[in-house]
N, C-alpha and C positions, 0 to 999 in steps of 0.2 A: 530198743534198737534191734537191727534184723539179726542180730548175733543170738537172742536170744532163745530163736528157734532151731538154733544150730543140732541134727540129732532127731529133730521131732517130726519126722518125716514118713510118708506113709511108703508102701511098697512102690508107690508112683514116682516118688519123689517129691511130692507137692506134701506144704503143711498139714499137718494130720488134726484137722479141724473136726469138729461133731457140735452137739446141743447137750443141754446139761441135764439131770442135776452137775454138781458139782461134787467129788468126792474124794479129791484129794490137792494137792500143790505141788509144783514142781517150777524151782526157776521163778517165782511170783506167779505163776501160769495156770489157771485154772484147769481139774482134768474130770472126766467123768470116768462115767467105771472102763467104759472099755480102750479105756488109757489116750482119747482123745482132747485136744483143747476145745476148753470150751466159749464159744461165739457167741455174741447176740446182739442184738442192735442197742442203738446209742438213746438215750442222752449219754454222755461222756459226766463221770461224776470224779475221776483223777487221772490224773498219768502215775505210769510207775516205768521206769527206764526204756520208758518215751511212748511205752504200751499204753493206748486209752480201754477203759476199763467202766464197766455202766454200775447203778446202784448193785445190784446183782452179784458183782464181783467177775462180770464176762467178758471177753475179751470184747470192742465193739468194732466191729468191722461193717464196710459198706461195699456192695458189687459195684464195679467201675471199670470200663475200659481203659481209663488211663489217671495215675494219681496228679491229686491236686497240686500236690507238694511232694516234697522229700525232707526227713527230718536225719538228724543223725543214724549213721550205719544205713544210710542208702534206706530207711525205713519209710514205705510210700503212703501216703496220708488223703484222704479225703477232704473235702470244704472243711471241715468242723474239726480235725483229727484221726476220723475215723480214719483203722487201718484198709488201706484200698487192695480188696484184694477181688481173683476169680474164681470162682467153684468150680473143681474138679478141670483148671488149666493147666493148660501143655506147656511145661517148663522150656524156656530158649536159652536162659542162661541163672547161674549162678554164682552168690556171691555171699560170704560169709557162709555157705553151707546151706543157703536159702534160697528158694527157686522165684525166679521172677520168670513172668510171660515177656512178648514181644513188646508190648505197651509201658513196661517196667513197673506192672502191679502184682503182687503177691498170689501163687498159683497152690491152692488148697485143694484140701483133700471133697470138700463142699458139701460137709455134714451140715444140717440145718438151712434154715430160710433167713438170710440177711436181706436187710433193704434196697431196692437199685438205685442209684445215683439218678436224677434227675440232670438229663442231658440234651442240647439240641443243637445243631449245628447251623449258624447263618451265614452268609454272606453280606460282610458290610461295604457300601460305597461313602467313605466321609466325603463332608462338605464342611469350609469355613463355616463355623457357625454362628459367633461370633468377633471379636477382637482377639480374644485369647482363647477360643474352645474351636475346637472337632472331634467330628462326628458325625453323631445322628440325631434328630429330632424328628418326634413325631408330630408336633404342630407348635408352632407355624412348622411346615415342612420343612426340613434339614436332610439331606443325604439320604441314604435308604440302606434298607434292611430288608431282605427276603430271606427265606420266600415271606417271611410278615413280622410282625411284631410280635405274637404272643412267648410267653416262654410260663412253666411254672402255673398253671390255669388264669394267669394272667397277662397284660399286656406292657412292654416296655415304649416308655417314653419318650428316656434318652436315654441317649451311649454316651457318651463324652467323655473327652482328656482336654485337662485346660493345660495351658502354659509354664505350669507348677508342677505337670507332671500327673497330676491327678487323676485318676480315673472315678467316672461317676457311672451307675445306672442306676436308671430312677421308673421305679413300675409305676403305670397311668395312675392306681388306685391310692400311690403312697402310701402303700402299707406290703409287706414280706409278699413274694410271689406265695399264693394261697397252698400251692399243691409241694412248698417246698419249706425249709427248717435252715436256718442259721445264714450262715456265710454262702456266699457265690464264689467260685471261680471262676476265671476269664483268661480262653488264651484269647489272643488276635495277632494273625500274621505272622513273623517273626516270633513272635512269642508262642506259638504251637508247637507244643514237643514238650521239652521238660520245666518248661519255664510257665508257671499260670500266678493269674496274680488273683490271690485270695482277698473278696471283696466284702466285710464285715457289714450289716447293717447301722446305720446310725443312730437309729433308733427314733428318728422324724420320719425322713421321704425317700434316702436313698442308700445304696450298696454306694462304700466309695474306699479307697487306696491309692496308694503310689507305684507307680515303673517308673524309675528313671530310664530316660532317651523314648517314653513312650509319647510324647506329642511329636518330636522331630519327625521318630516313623511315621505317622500317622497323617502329619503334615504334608509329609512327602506322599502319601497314598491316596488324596482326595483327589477325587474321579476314577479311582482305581479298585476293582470289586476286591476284600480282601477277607479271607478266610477270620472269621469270629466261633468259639465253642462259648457256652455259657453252662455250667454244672451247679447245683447244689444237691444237699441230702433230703430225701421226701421229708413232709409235713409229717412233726411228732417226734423224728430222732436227735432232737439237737436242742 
């Protein structure tokens, strides 16, 4: 939880992050010699008081403009866990004693090289798709999506929200967008800002989860162009 960094802060005010080795503990907190925490990319192999953490024993954080999620103590999260932070950002506010940016992701000191978030901003038009779905389809034609389909060095299918509330996306290839690792997030519309809906693969054809009240929006938005973000963590960290 973001309490944990309470203190461990550089002359800037942002997390006092660096690369390792590693050569000491503090707090469960990995530190190297020059009394820095130490970072590194994921696979995520525990949590420990909510900190995801790689074989390594390093903290695992992701660059991101804005977190996926938010876990206890306001602690801002990536697709997968990863802690969402920015290197060497300009603190707007704090809380627990820990600096968030304007986007409300973690503002470090920005020692070492973390992964970037794979991100892309579309504009969705739903359309009835079926009895119980909207969205988008890419053939037979359903709705649109610009500026195109691709996301991930791949190409999306469908978007859809069925009547259960469901959310699906499905890349043409059925199988993980190639150029990205684990989970998706997805805002759309109303739900841009702090609210994304972390979209797990199933491990067949598609990213799928629940919003509730997300088909009623939705419903209500066909023929209307409506702000869609799609995020996961590059291919290899998850």
């Amino acid at each position: 939880m973001s309490s944990i960094f309470q203190g461990l802060l550089d002359a800037n005010g942002r997390i006092n992050s660096g690369v390792g080795p590693t050569v000491s503990y503090f707090r469960g907190l990995p530190f190297n010699a020059a009394g820095e925490i130490v970072s590194g990319a994921g696979p995520i192999t525990k949590f420990s008081q909510g900190i995801p953490f790689n074989a390594a024993g390093e903290v695992v954080g992701i660059q991101a403009t804005q977190p996926s999620d938010y876990g206890p103590g306001a602690t801002p999260y990536g697709p997968n866990g990863e802690l969402a932070l920015v290197p060497a950002g300009v603190p707007a506010s704090y809380y627990q004693g820990v600096p968030y940016n304007a986007n409300g992701v973690y503002c470090t000191k920005g020692g070492g090289v973390l992964p970037v978030i794979v991100s892309k901003d579309f504009t969705l038009t739903p359309a009835q798709v079926s009895v119980s779905t909207v969205g988008y389809r890419a053939a037979p034609a359903a709705g649109t999506l610009t500026p195109d389909n691709s996301f991930g060095g791949g190409t999306i299918a469908t978007l859809l929200v069925n009547n259960a509330d469901r959310l699906q996306v499905g890349p043409t290839s059925g199988a993980i967008f190639p150029s990205t690792s684990g989970n998706l997030a997805v805002s759309i519309g109303v739900y841009q800002g702090p609210t994304r809906i972390v979209l797990p693969w199933d491990g067949v054809s598609f990213y799928t989860g629940n919003e509730p009240g997300l088909y009623a929006y939705l419903t209500a938005q066909i023929g209307v162009a409506t702000a869609v973000r799609i995020s996961a963590a590059p291919s290899g960290t998850a």
